[in-house]
C-alpha positions as CSV (number, residue, x, y, z in Angstrom):
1,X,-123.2,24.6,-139.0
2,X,-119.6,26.6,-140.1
3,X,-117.1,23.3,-140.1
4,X,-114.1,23.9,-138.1
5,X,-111.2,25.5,-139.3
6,X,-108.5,23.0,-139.2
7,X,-105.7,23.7,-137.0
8,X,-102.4,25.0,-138.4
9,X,-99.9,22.7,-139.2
10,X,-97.0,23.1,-136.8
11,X,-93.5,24.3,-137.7
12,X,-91.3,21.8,-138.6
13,X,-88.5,21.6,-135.9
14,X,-85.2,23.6,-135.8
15,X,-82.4,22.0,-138.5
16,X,-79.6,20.1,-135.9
17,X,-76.7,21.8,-137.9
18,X,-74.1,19.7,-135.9
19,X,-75.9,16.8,-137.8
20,X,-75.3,18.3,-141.6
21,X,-73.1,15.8,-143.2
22,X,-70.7,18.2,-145.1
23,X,-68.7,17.2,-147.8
24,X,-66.2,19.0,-149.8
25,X,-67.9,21.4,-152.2
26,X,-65.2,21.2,-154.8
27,X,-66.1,20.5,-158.4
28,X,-65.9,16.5,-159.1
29,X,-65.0,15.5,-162.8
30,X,-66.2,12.3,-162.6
31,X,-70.3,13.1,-161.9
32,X,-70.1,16.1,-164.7
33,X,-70.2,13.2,-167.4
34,X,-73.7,11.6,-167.9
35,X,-77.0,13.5,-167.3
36,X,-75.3,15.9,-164.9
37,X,-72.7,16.3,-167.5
38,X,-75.3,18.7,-169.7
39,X,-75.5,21.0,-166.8
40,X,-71.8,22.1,-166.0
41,X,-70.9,25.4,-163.9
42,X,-67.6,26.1,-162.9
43,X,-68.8,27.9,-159.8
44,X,-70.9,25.4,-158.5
45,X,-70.7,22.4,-156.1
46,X,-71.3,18.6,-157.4
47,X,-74.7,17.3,-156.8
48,X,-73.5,14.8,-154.2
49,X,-72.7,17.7,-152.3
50,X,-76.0,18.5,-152.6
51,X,-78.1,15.3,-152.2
52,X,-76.0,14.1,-148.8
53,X,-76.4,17.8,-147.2
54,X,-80.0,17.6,-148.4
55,X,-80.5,14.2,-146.9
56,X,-78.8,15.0,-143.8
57,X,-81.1,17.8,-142.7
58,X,-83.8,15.2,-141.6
59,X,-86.1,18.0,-143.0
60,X,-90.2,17.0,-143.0
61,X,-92.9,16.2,-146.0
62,X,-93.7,19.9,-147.3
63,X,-91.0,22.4,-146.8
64,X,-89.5,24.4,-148.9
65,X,-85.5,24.3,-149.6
66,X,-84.4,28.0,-151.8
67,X,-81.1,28.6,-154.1
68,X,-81.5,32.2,-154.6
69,X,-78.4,31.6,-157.2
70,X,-79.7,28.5,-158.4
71,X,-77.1,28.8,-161.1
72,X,-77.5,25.3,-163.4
73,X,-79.8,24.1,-160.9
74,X,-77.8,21.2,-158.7
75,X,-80.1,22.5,-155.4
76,X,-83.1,22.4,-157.1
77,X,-82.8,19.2,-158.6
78,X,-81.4,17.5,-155.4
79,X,-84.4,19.0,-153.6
80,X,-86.7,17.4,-156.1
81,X,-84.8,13.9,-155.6
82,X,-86.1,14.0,-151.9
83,X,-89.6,15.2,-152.8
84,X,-89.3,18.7,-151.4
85,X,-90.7,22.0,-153.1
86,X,-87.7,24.0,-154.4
87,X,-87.4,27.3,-155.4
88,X,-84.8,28.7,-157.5
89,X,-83.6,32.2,-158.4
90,X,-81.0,33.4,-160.6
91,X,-81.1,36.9,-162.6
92,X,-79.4,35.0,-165.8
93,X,-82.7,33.7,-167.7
94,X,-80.1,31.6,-169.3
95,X,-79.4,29.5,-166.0
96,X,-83.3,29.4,-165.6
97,X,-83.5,27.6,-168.8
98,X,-80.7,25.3,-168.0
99,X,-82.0,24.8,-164.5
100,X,-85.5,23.8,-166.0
101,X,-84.3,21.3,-168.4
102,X,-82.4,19.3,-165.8
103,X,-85.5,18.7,-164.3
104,X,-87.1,16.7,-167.0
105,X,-89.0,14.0,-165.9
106,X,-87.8,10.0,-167.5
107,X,-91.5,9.9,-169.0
108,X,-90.5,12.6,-171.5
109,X,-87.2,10.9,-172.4
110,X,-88.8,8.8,-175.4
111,X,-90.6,11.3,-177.3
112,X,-87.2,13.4,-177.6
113,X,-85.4,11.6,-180.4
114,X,-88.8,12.1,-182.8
115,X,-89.7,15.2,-182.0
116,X,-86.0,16.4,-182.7
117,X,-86.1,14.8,-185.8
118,X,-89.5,16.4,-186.6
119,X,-87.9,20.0,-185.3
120,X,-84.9,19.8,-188.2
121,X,-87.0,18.5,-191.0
122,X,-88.4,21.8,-190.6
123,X,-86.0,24.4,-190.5
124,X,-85.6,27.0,-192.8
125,X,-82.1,28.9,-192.9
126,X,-83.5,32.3,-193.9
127,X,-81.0,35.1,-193.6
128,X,-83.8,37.3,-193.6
129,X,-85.0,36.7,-190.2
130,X,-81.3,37.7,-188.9
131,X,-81.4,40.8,-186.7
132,X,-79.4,43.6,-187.8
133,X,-76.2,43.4,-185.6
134,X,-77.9,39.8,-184.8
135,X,-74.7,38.7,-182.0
136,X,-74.9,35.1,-183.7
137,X,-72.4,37.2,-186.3
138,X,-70.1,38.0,-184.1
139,X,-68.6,34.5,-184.6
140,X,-70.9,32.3,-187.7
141,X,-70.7,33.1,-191.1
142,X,-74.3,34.6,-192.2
143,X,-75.4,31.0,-193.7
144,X,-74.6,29.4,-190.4
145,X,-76.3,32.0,-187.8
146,X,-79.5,31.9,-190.2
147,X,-79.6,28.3,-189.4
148,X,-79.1,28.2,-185.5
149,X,-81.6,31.5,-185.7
150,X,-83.9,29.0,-187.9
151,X,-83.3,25.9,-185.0
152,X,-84.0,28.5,-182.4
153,X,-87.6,29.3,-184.3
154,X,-88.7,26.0,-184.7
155,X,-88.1,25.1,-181.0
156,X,-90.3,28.3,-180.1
157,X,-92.9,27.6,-182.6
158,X,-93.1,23.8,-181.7
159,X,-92.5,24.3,-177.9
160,X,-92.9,27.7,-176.4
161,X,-96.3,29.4,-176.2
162,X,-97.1,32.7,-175.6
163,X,-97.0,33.1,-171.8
164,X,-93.2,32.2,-172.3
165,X,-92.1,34.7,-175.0
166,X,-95.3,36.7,-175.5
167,X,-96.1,40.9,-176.2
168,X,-95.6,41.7,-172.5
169,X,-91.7,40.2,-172.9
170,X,-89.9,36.9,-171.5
171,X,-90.8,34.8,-169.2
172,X,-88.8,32.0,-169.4
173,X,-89.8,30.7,-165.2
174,X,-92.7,29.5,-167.7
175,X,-91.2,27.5,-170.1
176,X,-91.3,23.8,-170.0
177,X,-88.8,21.2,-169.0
178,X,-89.1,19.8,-173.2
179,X,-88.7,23.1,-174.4
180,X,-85.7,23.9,-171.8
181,X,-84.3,21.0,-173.1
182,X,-84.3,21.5,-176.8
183,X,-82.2,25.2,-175.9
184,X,-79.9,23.0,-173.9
185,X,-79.5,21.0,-176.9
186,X,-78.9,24.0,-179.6
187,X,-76.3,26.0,-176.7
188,X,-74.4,22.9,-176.1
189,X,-73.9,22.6,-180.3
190,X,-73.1,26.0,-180.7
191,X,-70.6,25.9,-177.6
192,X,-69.1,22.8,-179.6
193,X,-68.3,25.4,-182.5
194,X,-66.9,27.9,-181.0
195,X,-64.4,26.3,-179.2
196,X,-61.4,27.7,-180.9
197,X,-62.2,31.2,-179.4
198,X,-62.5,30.1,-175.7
199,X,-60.2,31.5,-173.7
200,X,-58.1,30.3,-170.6
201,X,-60.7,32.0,-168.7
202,X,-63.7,29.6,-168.4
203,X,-66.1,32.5,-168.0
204,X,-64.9,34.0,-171.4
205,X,-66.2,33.6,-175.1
206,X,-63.4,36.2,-177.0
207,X,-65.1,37.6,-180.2
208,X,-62.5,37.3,-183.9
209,X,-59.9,39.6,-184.3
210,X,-60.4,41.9,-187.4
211,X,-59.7,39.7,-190.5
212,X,-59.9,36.3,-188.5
213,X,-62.0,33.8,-190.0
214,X,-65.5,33.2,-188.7
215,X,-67.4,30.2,-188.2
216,X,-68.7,27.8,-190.6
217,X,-70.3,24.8,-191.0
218,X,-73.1,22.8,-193.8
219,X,-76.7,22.4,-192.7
220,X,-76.1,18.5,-192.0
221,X,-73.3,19.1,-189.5
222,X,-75.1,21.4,-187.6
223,X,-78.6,20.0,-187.5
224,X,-77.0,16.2,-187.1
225,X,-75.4,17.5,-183.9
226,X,-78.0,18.5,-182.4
227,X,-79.9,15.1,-183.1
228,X,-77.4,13.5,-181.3
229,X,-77.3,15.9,-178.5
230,X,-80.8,15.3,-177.8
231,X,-80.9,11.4,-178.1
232,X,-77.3,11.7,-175.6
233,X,-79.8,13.9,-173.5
234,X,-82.4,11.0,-173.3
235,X,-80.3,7.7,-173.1
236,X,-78.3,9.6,-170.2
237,X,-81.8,10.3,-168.3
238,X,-83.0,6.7,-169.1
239,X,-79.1,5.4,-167.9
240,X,-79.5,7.6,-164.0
241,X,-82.9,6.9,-163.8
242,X,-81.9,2.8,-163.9
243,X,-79.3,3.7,-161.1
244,X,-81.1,5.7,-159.0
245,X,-84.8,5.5,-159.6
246,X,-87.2,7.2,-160.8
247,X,-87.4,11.3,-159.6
248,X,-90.3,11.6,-157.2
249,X,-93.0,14.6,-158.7
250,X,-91.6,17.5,-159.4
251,X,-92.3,20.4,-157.0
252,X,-90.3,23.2,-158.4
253,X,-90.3,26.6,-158.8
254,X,-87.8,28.8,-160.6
255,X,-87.6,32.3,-161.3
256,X,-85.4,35.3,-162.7
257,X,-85.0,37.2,-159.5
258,X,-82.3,39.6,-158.4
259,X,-81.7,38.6,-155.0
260,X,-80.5,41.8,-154.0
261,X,-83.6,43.3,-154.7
262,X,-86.1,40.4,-153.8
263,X,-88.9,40.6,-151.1
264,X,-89.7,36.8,-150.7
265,X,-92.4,36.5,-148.4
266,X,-91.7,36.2,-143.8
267,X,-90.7,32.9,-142.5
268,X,-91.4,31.2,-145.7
269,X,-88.2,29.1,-146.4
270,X,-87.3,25.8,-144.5
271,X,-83.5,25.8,-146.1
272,X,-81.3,27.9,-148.3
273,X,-78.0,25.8,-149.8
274,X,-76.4,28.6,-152.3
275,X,-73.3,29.5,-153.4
276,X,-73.1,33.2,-153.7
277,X,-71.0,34.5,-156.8
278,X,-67.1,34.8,-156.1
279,X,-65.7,38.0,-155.5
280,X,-63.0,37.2,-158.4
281,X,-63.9,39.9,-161.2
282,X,-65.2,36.8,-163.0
283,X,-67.8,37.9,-165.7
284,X,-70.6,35.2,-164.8
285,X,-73.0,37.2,-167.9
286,X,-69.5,36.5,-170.5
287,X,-70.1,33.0,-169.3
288,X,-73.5,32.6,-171.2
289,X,-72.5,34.8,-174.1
290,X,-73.3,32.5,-177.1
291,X,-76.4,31.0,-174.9
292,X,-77.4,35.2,-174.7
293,X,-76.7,35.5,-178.4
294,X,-79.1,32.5,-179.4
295,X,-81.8,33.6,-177.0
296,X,-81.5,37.6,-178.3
297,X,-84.6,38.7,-180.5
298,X,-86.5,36.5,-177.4
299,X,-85.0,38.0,-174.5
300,X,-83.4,41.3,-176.1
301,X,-80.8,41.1,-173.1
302,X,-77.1,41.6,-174.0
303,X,-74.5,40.6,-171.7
304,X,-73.2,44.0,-170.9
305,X,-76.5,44.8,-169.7
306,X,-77.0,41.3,-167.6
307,X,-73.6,42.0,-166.0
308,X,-74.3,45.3,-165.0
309,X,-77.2,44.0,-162.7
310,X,-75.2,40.8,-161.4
311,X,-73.4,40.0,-158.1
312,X,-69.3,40.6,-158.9
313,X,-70.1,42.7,-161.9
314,X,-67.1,44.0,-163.6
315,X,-68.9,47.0,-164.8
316,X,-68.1,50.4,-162.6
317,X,-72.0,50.5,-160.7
318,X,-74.0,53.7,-162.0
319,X,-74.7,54.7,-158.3
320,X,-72.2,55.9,-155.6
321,X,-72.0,53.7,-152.9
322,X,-70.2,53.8,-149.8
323,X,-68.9,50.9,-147.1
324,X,-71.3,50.3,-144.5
325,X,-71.2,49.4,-141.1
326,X,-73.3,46.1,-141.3
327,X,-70.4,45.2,-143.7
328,X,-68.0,44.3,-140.7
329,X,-64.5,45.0,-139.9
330,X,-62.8,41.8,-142.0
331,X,-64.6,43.7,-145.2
332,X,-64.0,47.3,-144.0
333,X,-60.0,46.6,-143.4
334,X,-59.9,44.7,-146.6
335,X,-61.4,48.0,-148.6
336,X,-58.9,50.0,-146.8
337,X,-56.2,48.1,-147.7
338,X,-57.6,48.2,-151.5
339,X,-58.0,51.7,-151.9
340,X,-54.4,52.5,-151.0
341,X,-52.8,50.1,-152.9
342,X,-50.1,51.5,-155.4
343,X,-51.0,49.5,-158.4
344,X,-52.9,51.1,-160.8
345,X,-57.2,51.9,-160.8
346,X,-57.2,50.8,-157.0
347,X,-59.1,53.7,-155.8
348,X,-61.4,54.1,-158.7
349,X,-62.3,50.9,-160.8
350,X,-61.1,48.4,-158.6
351,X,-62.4,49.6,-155.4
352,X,-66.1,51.0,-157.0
353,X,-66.5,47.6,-157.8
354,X,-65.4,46.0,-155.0
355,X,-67.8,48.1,-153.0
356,X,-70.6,47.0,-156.1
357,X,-70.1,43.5,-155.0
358,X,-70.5,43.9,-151.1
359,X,-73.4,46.5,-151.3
360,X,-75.3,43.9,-153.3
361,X,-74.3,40.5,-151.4
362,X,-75.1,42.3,-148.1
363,X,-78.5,43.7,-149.4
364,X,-78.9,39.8,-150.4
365,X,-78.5,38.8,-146.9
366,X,-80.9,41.2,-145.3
367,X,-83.5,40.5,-148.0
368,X,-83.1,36.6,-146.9
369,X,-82.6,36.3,-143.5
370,X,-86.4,37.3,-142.7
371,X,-88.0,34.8,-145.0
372,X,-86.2,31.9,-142.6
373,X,-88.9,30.3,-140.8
374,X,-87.2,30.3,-137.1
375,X,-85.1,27.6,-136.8
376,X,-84.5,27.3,-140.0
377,X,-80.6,27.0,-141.6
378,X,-78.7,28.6,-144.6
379,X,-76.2,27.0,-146.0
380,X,-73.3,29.1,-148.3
381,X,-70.3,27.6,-149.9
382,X,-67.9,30.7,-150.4
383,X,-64.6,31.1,-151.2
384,X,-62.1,33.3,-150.8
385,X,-59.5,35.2,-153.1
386,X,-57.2,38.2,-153.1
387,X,-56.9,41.1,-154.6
388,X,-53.2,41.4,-155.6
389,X,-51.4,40.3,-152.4
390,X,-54.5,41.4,-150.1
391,X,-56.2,38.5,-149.2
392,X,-60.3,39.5,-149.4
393,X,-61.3,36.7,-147.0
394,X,-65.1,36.0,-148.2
395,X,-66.1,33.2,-146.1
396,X,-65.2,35.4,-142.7
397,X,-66.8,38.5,-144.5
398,X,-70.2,36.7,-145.4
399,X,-70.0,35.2,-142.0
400,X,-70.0,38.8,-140.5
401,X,-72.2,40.1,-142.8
402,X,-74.8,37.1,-142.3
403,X,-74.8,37.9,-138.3
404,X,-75.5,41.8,-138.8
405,X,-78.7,40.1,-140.8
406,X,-79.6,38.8,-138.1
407,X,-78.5,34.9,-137.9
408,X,-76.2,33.0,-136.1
409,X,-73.4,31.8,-137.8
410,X,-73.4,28.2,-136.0
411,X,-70.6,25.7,-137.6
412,X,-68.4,26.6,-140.4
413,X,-66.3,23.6,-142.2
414,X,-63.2,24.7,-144.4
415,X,-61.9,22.8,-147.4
416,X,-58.5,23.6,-149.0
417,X,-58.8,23.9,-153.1
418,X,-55.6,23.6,-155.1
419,X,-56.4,25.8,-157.8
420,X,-58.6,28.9,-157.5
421,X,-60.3,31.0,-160.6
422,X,-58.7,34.5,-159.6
423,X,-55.6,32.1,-160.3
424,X,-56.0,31.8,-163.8
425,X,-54.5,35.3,-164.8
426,X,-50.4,34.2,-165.1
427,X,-49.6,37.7,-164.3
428,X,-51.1,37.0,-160.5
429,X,-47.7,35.1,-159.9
430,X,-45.9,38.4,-158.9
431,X,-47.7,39.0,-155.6
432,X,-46.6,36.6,-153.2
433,X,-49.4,35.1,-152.1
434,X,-50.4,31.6,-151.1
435,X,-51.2,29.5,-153.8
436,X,-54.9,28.0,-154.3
437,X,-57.9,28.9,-152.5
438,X,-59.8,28.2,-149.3
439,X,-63.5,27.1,-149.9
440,X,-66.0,27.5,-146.8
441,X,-69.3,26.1,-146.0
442,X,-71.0,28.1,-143.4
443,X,-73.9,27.3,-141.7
444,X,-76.3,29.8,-140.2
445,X,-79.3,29.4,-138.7
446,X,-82.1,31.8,-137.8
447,X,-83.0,32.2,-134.0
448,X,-85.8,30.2,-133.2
């Protein structure tokens, strides 16, 4: 006798969005120190942002919460504090990384110290296995990129396998949270060395003038700090882990996804907190430049070519695009109002990419909405910005562009931000403007 097939589990009931506690999504100093404080991103909102939002939902055992820009991974691991399966997307394999060694489990924490200290006793600075125009060059002295390229080898030869880095190419969704960690380790050392060429710009990593001195350092200071980044990595895990408890089992999936171009599958998701990239002409690839430099002869990606493919790339986009109608009238007036501006590239550069950034947000959209299960909420922290005095109001524009997907834009909750990042630029003092930015949380929710 055929056993019965067991019923299907019912859907899990519609999200009350009037219940969301909503906090503000500004960046908090005092949780990036600790554990968190290895995972900073200056577009993203703290993890109690996160974890109360999270908690708030009410949401049942076995749904699935998304961050198609997953960024450094504060949704993901907030999602894997309450037991639920995550899923995370960003096209930056960098982030991935980042995002995967967050999630490191406290039973890991006590092998770390050894094995680093196994990792350096082994590494051979051979300036032989430098790349010709290896990037690591564009800032170290030969002796001292052959030694992060010799760290970087003895992480992939002790931790990384071949479905990772392998003949077919990268995939770094594979790698695991140990190995992730270990990269973490090495970026944040080599981030601690080229300080001196940071710019104002938190996004940007400036390469030496001609004839300005590169970067040098002996084998001890270099492979000592990256001892004691490690063994900061595993007292701060040991440190939250007394606070809060251990994580529950890790249900997470991340992935190097484009979200303007991904098909995720119908009615699939139970939640989607995000923050989309700002429409700021912020470089978010020049913001992982040395992180791209030391990953290179795995991932072969530069940042120019990264950038191209990102949401709010400065790079003009190959194709001709046009303004759509699905856009809505708060984005259509605003490209008006762009491309007959007086100042200078308005028409071409400024407004080509302009129309790069909206094409691919509202493509975004369109490509989530559908895998909402009915009933089901998104949750988007935007913020606006302006383009010389023309005040490109995101939050309304996503909100439009979220309805013509087909959702219903239920309860937004505004929060006032004293210092914006398309404020950094002294020369945007000229256009009278207000000062700061407006950040907005907008809830939608799919028709159930």
């Amino acid at each position: 006798m055929t056993p019965a097939t067991p019923p299907p589990a019912a859907p899990p009931p519609p999200v009350d969005i009037a219940a969301l506690t909503i906090g503000s999504p500004k960046r908090n100093a005092r949780e990036e120190i600790g554990w968190h404080g290895f995972f900073p991103y200056y577009a993203g909102y703290p993890h109690s942002f996160a974890d109360k939002l999270i908690e708030s939902a009410a949401l049942p055992a076995g749904v699935t919460i998304l961050d198609p820009w997953n960024g450094s991974g504060t949704t993901t691991y907030s999602a894997a504090e309450h037991g639920f399966l995550a899923e995370g997307w960003d096209v930056n394999p960098v982030m991935v990384i980042i995002a995967r060694a967050r999630l490191l489990p406290l039973s890991e924490a006590d092998m770390l110290g050894p094995l680093a200290r196994d990792t350096v006793s082994r590494v051979r600075a051979d300036q032989r296995r430098l790349l010709d125009g290896d990037p690591l060059l564009s800032w170290f002295e030969r002796p001292v990129a052959a030694l992060i390229r010799g760290v970087e080898i003895r992480i992939r030869e002790q931790l990384v396998g071949a479905t990772t880095f392998g003949d077919d190419g990268a995939h770094v969704e594979r790698m695991s949270a140990i190995a992730a960690t270990f990269y973490v380790a090495l970026f944040s050392v080599c981030r601690d060395l080229v300080t001196r060429f940071q710019a104002s710009n938190p996004t940007w990593l400036r390469k030496p003038k001609a004839g300005e001195t590169l970067i040098s350092c002996d084998r001890e200071t270099l492979l000592s700090g990256f001892i004691a980044a490690i063994d900061l990595m595993a007292s701060s895990l040991e440190a939250r882990t007394q606070a809060i408890g251990p994580m529950r089992p890790i249900r997470t999936n991340l992935g190097v996804v484009d979200t303007a171009l991904a098909k995720p599958a119908a009615n699939s998701i139970d939640l989607i907190l995000s923050s989309p990239p700002y429409c700021t002409r912020i470089d978010y690839s020049a913001a992982t430049r040395i992180e791209l430099a030391i990953l290179y002869p795995r991932l072969r990606l530069s940042m120019e070519v990264l950038g191209r493919t990102m949401i709010g790339s400065t790079r003009v986009p190959k194709a001709e695009l046009s303004p759509r109608e699905v856009w809505g009238d708060t984005c259509l007036d605003f490209l008006v109002q762009l491309k007959r501006h007086p100042s200078k590239a308005s028409d071409g550069y400024y407004y080509k990419t302009h129309l790069d950034y909206f094409d691919k947000m509202a493509r975004s959209l369109e490509a989530l909405a559908p895998a909402l299960r009915p009933g089901a909420a998104a949750i988007l922290v935007v913020q606006d910005s302006f383009y010389k005095e023309i005040h490109n109001d995101l939050p309304t524009i996503i909100g439009e562009m979220g309805v013509a997907a087909g959702l219903t834009l239920a309860r937004r909750v505004d929060f006032a931000s004293a210092r914006s990042m398309s404020g950094i630029n002294p020369y945007t003092r000229i256009y009278k403007r207000k000062g700061g930015a407006l950040e907005a949380v907008l809830c939608f929710q799919k028709p159930a």
